[in-house]
C-alpha positions, -999 to 999 in steps of 0.1 A, spaced: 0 0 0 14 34 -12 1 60 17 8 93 -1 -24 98 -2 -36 93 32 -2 113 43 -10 141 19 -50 143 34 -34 145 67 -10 172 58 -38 192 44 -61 193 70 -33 195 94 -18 230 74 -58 245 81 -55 235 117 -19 244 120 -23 277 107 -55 284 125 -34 277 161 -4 298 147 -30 330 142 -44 323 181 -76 310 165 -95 277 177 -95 248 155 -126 234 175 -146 270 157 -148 250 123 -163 216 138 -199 221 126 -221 189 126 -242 207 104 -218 222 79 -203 187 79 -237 171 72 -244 192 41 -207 192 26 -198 154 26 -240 141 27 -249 167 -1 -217 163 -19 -222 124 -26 -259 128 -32 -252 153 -62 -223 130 -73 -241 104 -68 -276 119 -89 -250 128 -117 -240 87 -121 -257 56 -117 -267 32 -84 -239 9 -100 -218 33 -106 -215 48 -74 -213 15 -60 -182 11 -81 -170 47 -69 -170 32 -37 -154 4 -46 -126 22 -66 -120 46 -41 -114 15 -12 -89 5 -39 -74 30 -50 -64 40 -13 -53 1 -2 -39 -14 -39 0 -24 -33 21 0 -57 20 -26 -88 58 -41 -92 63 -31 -128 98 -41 -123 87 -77 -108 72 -84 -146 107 -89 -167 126 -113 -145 98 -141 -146 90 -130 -185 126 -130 -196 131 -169 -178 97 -176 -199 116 -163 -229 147 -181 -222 133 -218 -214 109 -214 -245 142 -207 -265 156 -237 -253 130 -262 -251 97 -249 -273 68 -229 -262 48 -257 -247 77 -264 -222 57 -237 -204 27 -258 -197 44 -271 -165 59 -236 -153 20 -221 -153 16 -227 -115 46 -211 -105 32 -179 -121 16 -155 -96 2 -131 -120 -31 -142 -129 -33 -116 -162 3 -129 -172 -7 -170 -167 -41 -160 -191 -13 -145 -213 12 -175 -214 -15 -198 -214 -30 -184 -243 2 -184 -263 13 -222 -251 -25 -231 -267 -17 -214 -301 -38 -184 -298 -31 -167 -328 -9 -135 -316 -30 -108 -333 -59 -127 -315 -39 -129 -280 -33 -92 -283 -67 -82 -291 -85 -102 -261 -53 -92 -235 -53 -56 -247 -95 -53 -239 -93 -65 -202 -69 -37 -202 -90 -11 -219 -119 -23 -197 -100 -18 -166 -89 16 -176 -125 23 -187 -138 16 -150 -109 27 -134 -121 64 -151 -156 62 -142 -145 56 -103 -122 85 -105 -147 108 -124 -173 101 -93 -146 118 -69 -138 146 -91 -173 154 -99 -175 156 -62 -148 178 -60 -167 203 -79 -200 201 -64 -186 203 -29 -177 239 -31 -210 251 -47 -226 234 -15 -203 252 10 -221 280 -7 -253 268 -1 -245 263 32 -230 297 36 -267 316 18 -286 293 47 -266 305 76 -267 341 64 -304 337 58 -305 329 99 -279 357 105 -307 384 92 -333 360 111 -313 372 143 -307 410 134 -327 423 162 -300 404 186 -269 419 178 -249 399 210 -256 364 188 -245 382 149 -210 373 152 -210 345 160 -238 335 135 -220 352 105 -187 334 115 -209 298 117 -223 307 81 -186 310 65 -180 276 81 -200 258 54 -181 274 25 -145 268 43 -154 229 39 -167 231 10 -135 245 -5 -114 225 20 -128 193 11 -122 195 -23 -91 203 -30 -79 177 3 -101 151 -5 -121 148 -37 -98 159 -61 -68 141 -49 -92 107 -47 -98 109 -79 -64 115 -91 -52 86 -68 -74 62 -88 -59 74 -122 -28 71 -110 -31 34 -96 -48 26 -129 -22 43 -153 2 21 -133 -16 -14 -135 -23 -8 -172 10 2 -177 21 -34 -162 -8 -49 -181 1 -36 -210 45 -47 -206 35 -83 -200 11 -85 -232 44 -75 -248 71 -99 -232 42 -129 -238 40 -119 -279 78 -117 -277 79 -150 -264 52 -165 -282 76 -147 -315 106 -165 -301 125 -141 -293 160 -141 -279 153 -134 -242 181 -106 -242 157 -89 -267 128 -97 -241 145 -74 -211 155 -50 -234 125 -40 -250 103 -43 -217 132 -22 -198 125 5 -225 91 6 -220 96 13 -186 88 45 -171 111 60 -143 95 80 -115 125 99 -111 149 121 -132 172 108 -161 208 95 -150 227 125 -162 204 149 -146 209 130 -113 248 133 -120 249 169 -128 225 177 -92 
C-alpha cells in the first residue's frame, strides 16, 4: 500500500488546523455537525444523482482500492517474463505448460496460457489488450465520481453559507448572537472548499494514478508474452520491456549533474 495519499490528506487538514493555532484562532470553531452534514452528505448525493446506483457502488469500490492497492511491481514483470523467454528458447513454447503454477500473476498466466494453446498473436493481443481497456475504462468512471464531487462540494459550501446568512438576518434584532452566527455561516463554504481540494480531487487523481500504473504493467506483460510467443532471444525480451519502462525519477545525467 502506497500511503501518499492518506499522508497528503493528513498534511492538508493539518496546514488548516496548523495555521489556525499559529494565528491564536480555535480549531474546535470550524467543527460544525451541520456544515459537515451538508458538505460530505450533499456532496455524494449530487455525485451520486450525476451517475448511476452501480456506478457509485463502483465509486465506492474504486476509491477502497485506490487508497489500499500495493504499488504494482512493474519491475517484478521482466525477471519471470525473460526466464519464460529463455526456457521457451531452449525447449519450445509448450515447455511452459508445466511452469503455469509457478506464475503468480493471474493476467500474465491467461497470457502465457494463451500463447502455449496457439492463440493466434494478433488474437492474443486483441483479447489481452480489452481486459486492459476495460479496466482503464472503469478505473475512469470511479475517479470521475470523486472529481465530480470535487466540484459540487464547493457550490454546496455555498449553499450552506446563503442558509446561515439567511438565519444571521433571522437574528438582526440580537446583535450579541450576529457574530457568531455570520462566523458559523462562512463555516460551510470553508469545507466546501477544504474538502475538495484535500479530499475529492486528490481521490480521484489517486485512482488514475493506480490505474495508469496497472495498465502500464498490463500492458509490458502483453508485450514480453507476444515476444515470447515470437521467439525471441530473451536478451531482446528485457531489453524492450526495460524501454518501455517508465522511471519516476529524473534521467541518469540529470541525477549526475544535481
Amino acid at each position: 500500500m502506497d500511503p501518499a495519499t492518506i499522508i497528503g490528506v493528513i498534511l492538508g487538514f493539518g496546514g488548516v488546523f496548523g495555521a489556525m493555532v499559529m494565528e491564536g484562532g480555535n480549531p474546535a470553531a470550524i467543527i460544525s455537525p451541520p456544515a459537515l452534514v451538508l458538505i460530505f452528505v450533499g456532496t455524494f448525493g449530487a455525485a451520486m444523482a450525476s451517475n448511476t446506483l452501480p456506478g457509485t457502488i463502483g465509486a465506492i469500490k474504486w476509491l477502497i482500492y485506490g487508497l489500499t492497492a500495493k504499488k504494482p511491481d512493474v519491475e517484478g514483470v521482466v525477471e519471470p517474463l525473460v526466464k519464460m523467454a529463455e526456457r521457451a528458447r531452449r525447449e519450445g513454447l509448450l515447455a511452459l505448460e508445466g511452469e503455469m503454477e509457478a506464475v503468480e500473476d493471474p493476467f500474465m498466466r491467461r497470457g502465457l496460457q494463451m500463447a502455449v494453446d496457439g492463440t493466434d498473436p494478433d488474437d492474443l493481443y486483441e483479447i489481452l489488450m480489452a481486459e486492459v481497456k476495460s479496466k482503464k475504462t472503469s478505473g475512469a468512471a470511479g475517479a470521475s465520481f470523486w472529481t465530480d464531487a470535487g466540484g459540487y462540494s464547493p457550490t454546496i459550501g455555498i449553499i450552506g453559507t446563503v442558509v446561515g446568512l439567511i438565519h444571521v438576518l433571522e437574528n438582526l434584532s440580537h446583535p450579541d448572537k450576529l457574530g457568531h452566527l455570520i462566523a458559523g455561516a462562512f463555516v460551510a463554504t470553508l469545507w466546501g472548499v477544504l474538502s475538495a481540494n484535500v479530499m475529492f480531487l486528490p481521490f480521484g487523481k489517486r485512482i488514475k494514478a493506480v490505474i495508469t500504473s496497472e495498465a502500464t504493467r498490463m500492458e509490458l506483460i502483453i508485450d514480453g508474452v507476444l515476444a515470447i510467443q515470437a521467439g525471441a532471444n530473451p536478451r531482446v525480451v528485457a531489453t524492450k520491456l526495460h524501454s518501455k519502462m517508465t522511471s519516476p525519477g529524473p534521467p541518469a545525467a540529470a541525477k549526475d549533474a544535481a
